[in-house]
DODRENGU-620963 format. One record per residue: residue in three letters; z negated, y, x of N, C-alpha, C in turn. Coordinates in nm, 3 decimals. Layout:
! residues N
type:ALA, n.up:Z, n.north:Y, n.east:X, ca.up:Z, ca.north:Y, ca.east:X, c.up:Z, c.north:Y, c.east:X
...
//
This chain:
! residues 116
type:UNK, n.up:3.976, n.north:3.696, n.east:5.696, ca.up:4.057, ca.north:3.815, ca.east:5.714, c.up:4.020, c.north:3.916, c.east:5.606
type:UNK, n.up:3.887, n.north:3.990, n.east:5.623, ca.up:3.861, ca.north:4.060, ca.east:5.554, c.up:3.857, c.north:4.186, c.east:5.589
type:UNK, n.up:3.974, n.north:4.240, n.east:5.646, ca.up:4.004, ca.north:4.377, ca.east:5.739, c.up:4.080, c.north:4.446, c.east:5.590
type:UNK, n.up:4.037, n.north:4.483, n.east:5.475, ca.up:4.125, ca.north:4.540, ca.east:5.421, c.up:4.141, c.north:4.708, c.east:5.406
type:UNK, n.up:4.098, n.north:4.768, n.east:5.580, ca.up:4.130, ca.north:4.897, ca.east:5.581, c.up:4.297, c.north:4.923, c.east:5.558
type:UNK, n.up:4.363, n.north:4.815, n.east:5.644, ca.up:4.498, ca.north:4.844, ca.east:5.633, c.up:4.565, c.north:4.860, c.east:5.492
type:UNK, n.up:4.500, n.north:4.862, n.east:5.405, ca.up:4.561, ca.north:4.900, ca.east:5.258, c.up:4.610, c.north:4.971, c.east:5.234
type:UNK, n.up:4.482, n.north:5.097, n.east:5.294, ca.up:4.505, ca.north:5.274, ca.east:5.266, c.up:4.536, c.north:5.311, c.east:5.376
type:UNK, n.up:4.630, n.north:5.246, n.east:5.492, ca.up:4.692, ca.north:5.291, ca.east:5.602, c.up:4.796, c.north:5.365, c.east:5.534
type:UNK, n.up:4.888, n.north:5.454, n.east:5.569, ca.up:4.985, ca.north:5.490, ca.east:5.501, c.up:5.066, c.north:5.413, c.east:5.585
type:UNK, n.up:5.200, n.north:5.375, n.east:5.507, ca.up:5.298, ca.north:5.313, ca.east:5.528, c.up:5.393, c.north:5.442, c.east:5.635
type:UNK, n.up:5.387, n.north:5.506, n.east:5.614, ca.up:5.470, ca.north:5.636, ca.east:5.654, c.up:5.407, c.north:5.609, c.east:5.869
type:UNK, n.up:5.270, n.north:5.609, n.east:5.830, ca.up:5.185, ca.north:5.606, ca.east:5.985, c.up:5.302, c.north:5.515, c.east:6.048
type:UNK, n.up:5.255, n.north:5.391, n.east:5.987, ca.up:5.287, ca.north:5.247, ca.east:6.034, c.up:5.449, c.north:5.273, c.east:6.104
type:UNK, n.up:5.542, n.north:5.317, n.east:5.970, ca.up:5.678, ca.north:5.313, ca.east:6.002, c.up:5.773, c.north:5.329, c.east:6.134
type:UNK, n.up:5.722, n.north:5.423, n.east:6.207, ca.up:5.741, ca.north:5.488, ca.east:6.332, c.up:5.721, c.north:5.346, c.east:6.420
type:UNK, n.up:5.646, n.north:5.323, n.east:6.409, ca.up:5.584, ca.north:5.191, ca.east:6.488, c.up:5.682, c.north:5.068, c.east:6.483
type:UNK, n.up:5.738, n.north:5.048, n.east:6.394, ca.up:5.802, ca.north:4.906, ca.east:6.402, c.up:5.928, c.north:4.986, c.east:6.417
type:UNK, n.up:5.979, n.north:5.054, n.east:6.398, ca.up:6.110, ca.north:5.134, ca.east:6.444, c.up:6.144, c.north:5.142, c.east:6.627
type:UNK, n.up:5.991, n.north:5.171, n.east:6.704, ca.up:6.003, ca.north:5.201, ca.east:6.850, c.up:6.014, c.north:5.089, c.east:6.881
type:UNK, n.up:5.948, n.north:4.951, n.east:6.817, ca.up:5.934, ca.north:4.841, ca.east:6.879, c.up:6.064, c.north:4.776, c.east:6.899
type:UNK, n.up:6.152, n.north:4.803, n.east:6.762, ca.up:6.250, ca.north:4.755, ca.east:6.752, c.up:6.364, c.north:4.849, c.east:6.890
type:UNK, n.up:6.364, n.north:4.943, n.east:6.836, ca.up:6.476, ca.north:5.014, ca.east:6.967, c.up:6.399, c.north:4.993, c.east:7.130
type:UNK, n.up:6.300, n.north:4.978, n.east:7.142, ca.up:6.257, ca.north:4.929, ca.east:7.275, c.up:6.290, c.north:4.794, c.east:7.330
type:UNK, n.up:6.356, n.north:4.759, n.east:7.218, ca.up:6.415, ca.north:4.588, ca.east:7.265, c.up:6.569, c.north:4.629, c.east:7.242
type:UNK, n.up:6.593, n.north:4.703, n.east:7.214, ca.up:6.785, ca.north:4.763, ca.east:7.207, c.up:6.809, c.north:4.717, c.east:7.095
type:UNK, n.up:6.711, n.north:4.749, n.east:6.935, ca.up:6.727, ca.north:4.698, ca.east:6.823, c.up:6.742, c.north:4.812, c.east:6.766
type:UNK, n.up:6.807, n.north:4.862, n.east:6.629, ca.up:6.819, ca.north:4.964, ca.east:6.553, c.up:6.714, c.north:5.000, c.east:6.453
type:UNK, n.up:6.710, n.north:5.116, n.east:6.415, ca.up:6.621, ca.north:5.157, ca.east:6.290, c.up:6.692, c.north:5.096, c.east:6.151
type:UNK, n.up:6.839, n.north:5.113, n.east:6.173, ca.up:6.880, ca.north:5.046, ca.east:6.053, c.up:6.861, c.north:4.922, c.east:6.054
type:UNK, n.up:6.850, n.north:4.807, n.east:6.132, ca.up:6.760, ca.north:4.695, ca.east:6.131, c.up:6.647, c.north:4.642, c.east:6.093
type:UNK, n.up:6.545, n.north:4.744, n.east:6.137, ca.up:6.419, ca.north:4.755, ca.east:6.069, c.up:6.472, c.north:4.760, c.east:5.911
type:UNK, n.up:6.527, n.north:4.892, n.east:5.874, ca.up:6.517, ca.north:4.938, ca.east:5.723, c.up:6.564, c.north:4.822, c.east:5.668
type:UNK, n.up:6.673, n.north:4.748, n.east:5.724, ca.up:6.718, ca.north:4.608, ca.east:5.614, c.up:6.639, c.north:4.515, c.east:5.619
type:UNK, n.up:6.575, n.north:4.518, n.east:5.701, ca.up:6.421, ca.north:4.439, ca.east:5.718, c.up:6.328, c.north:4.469, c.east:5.552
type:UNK, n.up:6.335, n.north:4.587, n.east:5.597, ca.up:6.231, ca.north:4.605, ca.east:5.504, c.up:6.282, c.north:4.619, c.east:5.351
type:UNK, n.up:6.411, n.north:4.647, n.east:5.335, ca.up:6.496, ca.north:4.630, ca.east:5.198, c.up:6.493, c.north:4.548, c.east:5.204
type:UNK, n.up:6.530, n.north:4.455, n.east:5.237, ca.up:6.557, ca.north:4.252, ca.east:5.214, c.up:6.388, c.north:4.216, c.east:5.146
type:UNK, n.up:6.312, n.north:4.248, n.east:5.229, ca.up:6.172, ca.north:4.234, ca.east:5.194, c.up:6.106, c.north:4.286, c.east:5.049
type:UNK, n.up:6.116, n.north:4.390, n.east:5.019, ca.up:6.054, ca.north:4.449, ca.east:4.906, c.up:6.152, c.north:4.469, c.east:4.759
type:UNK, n.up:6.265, n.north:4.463, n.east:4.830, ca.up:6.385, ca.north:4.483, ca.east:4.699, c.up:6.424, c.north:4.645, c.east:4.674
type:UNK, n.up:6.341, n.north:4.712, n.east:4.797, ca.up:6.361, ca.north:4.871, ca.east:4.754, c.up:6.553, c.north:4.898, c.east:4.803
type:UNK, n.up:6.582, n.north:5.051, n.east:4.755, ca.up:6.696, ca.north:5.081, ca.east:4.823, c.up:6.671, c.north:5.195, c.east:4.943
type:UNK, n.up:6.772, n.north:5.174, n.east:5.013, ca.up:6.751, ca.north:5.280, ca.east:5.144, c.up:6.641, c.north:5.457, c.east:5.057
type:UNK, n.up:6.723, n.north:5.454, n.east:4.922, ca.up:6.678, ca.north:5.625, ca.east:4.914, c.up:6.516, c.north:5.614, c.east:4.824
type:UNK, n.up:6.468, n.north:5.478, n.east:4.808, ca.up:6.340, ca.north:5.466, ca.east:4.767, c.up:6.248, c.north:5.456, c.east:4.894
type:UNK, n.up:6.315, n.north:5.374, n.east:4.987, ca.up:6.183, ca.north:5.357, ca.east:5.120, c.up:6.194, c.north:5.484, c.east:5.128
type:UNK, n.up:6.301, n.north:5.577, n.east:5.135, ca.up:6.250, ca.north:5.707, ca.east:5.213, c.up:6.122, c.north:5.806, c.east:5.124
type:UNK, n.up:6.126, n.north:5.757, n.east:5.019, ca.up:6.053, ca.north:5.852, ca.east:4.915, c.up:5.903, c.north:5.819, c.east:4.997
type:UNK, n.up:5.935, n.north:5.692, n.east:4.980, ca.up:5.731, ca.north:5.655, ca.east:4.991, c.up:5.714, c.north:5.701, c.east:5.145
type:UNK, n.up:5.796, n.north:5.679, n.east:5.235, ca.up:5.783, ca.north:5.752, ca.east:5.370, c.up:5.736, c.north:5.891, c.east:5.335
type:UNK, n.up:5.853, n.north:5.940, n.east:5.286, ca.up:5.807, ca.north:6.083, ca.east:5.291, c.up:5.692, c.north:6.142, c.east:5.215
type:UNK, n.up:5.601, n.north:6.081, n.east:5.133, ca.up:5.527, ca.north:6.054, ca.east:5.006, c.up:5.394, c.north:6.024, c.east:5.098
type:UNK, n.up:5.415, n.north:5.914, n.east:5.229, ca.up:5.326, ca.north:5.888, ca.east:5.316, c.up:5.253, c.north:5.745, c.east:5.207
type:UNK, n.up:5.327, n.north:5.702, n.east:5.132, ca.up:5.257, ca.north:5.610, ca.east:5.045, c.up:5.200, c.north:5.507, c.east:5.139
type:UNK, n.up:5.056, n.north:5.495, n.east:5.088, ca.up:4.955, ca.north:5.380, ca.east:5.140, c.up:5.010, c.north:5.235, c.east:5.130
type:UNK, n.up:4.987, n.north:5.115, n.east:5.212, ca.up:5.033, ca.north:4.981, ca.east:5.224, c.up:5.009, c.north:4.926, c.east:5.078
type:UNK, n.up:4.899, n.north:4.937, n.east:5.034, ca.up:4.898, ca.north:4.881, ca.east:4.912, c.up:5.028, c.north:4.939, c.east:4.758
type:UNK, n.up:5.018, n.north:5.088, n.east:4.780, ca.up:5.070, ca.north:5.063, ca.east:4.732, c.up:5.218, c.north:5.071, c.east:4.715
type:UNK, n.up:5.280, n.north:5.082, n.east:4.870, ca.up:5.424, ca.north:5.020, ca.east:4.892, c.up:5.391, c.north:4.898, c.east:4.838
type:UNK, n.up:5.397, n.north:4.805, n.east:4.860, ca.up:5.378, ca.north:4.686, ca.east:4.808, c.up:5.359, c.north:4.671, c.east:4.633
type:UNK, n.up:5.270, n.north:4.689, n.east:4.580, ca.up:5.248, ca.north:4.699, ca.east:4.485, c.up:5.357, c.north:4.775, c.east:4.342
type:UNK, n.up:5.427, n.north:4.860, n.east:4.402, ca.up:5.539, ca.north:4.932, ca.east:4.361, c.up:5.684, c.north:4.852, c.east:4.413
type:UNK, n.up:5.662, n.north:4.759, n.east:4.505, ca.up:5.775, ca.north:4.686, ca.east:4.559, c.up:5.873, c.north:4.685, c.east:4.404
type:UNK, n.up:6.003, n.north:4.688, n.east:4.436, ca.up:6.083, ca.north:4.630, ca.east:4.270, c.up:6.075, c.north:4.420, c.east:4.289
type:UNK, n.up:6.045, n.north:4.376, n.east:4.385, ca.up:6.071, ca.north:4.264, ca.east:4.407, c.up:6.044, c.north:4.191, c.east:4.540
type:UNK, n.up:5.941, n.north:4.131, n.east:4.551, ca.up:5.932, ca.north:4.044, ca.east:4.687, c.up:6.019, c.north:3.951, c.east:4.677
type:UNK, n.up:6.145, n.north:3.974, n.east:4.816, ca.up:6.231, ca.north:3.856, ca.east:4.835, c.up:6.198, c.north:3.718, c.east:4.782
type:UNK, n.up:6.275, n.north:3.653, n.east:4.709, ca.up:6.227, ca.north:3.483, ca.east:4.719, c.up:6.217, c.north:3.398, c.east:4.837
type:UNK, n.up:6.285, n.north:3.470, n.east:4.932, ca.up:6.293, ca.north:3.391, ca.east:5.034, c.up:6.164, c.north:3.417, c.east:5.177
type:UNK, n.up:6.087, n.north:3.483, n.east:5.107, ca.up:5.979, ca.north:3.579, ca.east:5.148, c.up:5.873, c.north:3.463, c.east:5.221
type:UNK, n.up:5.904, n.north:3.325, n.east:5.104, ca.up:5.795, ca.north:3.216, ca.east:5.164, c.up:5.838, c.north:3.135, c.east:5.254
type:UNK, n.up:5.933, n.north:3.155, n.east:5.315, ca.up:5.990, ca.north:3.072, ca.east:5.423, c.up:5.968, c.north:3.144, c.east:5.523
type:UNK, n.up:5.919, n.north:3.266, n.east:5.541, ca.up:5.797, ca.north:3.334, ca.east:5.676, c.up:5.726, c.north:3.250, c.east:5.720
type:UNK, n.up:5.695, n.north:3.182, n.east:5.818, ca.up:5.608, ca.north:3.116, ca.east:5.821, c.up:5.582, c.north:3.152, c.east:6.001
type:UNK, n.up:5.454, n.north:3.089, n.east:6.047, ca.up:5.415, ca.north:3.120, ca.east:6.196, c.up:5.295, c.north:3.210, c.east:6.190
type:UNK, n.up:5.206, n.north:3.214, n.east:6.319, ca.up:5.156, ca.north:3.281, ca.east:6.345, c.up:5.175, c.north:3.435, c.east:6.417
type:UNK, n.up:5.083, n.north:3.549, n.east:6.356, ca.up:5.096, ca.north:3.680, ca.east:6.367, c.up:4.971, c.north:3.715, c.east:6.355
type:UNK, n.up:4.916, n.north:3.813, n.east:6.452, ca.up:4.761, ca.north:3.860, ca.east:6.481, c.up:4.709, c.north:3.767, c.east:6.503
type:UNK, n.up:4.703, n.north:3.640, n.east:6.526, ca.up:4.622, ca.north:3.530, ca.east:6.537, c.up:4.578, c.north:3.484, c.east:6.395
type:UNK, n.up:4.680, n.north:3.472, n.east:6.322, ca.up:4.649, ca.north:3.366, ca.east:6.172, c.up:4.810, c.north:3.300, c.east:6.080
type:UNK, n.up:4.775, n.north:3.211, n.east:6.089, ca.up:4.876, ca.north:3.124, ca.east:6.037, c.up:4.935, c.north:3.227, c.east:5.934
type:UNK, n.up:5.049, n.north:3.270, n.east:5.888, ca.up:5.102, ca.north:3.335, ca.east:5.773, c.up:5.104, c.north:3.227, c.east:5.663
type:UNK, n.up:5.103, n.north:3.097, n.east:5.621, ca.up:5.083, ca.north:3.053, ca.east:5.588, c.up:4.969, c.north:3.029, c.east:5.487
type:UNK, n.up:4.878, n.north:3.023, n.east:5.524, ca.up:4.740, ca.north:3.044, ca.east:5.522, c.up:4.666, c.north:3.117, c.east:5.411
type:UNK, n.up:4.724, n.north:3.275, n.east:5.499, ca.up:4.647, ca.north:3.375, ca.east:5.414, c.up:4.680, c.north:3.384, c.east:5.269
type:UNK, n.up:4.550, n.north:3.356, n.east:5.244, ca.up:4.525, ca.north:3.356, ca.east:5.073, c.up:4.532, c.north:3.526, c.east:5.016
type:UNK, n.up:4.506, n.north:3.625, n.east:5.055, ca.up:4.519, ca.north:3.774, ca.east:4.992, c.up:4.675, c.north:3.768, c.east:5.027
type:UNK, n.up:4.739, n.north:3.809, n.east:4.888, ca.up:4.852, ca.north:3.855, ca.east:4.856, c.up:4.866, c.north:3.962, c.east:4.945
type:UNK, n.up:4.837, n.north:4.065, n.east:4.909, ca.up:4.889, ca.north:4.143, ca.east:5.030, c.up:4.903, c.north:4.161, c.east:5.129
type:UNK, n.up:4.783, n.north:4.093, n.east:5.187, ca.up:4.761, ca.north:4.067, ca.east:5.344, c.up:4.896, c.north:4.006, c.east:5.341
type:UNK, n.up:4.933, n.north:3.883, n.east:5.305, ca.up:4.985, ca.north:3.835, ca.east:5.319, c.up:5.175, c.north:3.909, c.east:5.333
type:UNK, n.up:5.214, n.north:3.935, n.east:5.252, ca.up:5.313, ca.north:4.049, ca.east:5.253, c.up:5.324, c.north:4.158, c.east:5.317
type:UNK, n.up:5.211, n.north:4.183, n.east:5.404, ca.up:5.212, ca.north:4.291, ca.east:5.550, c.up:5.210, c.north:4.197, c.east:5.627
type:UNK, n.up:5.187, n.north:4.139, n.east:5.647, ca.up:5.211, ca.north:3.999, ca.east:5.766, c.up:5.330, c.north:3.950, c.east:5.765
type:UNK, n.up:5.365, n.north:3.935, n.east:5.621, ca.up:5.553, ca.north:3.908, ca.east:5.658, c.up:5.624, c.north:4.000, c.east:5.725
type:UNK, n.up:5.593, n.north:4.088, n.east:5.668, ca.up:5.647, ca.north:4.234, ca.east:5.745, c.up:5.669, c.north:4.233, c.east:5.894
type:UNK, n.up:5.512, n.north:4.227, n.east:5.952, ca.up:5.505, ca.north:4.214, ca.east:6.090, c.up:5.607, c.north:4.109, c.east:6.154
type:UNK, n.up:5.530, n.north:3.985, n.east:6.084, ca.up:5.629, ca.north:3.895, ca.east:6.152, c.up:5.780, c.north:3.930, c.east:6.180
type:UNK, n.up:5.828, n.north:3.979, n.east:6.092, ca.up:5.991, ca.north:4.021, ca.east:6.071, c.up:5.987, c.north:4.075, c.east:6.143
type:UNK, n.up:5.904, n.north:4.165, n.east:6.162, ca.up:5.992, ca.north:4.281, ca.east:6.267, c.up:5.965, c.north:4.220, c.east:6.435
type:UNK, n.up:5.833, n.north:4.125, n.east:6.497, ca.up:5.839, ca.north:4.097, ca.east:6.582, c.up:5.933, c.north:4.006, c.east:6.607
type:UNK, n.up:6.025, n.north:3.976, n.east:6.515, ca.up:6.108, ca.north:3.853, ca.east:6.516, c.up:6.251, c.north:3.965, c.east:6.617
type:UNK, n.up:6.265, n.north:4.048, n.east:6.542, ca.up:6.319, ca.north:4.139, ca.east:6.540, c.up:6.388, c.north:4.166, c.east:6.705
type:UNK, n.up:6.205, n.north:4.263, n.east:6.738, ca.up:6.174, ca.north:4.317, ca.east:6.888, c.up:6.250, c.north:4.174, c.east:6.970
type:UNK, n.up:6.182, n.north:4.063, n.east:6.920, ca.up:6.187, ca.north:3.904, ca.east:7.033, c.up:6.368, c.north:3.888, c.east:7.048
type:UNK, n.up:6.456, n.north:3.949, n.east:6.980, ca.up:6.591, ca.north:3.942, ca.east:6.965, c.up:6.688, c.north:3.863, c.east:6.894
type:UNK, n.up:6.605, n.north:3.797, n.east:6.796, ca.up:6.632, ca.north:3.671, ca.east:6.695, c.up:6.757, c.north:3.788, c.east:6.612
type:UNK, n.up:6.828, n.north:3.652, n.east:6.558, ca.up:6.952, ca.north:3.730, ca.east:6.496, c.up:6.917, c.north:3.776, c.east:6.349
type:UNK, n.up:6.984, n.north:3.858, n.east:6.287, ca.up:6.870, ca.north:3.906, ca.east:6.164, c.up:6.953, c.north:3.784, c.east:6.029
type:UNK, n.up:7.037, n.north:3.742, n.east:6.066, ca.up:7.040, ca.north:3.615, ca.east:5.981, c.up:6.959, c.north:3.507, c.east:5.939
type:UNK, n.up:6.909, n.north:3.479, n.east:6.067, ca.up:6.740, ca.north:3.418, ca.east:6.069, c.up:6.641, c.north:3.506, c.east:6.039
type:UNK, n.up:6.647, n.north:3.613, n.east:6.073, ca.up:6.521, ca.north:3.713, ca.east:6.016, c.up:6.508, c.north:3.690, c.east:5.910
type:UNK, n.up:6.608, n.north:3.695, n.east:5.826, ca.up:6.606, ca.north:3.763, ca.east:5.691, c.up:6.645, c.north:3.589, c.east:5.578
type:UNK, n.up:6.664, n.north:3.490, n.east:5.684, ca.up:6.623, ca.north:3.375, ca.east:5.610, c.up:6.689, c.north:3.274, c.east:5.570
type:UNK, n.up:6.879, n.north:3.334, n.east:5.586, ca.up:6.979, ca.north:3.307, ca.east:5.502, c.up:7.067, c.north:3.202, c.east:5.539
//
């Protein structure tokens, strides 16, 4: 998995995207966002900065205040690779991402999403 264009994707691109997926299954944006607060440790008025900032994947991540602890109990396949697996940190932490949110779209309750 040596695709590491998605680094300098901007996060801002991406965002839109897991938002439609989610309300196309009758899921909320505020769902997503606690998705993604639970995930990184940001607060609602920091994701919006790097949105609006258009900040790149790497370095949302990298600026994260905190990857959940409960972050390693993601587990399953997403794009066709064990989450498990992937050895690049970051890859790895955009893959949680994904996963979450397809967990999301699939209609799983966000109690299980989020791990608890």
């Amino acid at each position: 998995m040596m695709n590491t264009r998605i680094y300098k994707m901007s996060f801002a691109g991406v965002y839109p995207h897991y938002v439609q997926k989610a309300e196309k299954k009758g899921r909320t944006k505020a769902e997503v966002d606690e998705i993604i607060l639970w995930l990184t440790g940001y607060d609602q008025q920091s994701l919006q900065k790097h949105i609006d900032e258009k900040t790149d994947f790497e370095t949302f991540f990298a600026k994260a205040p905190q990857l959940n602890p409960n972050a390693s109990k993601i587990t399953g396949v997403i794009c066709g690779y064990r989450i498990e697996e992937i050895e690049d940190e970051l890859m790895k932490k955009i893959r949680y991402l994904d996963k979450m949110i397809d967990e999301l779209a699939k209609g799983r309750a966000m109690e299980k999403i989020l791990r608890k």
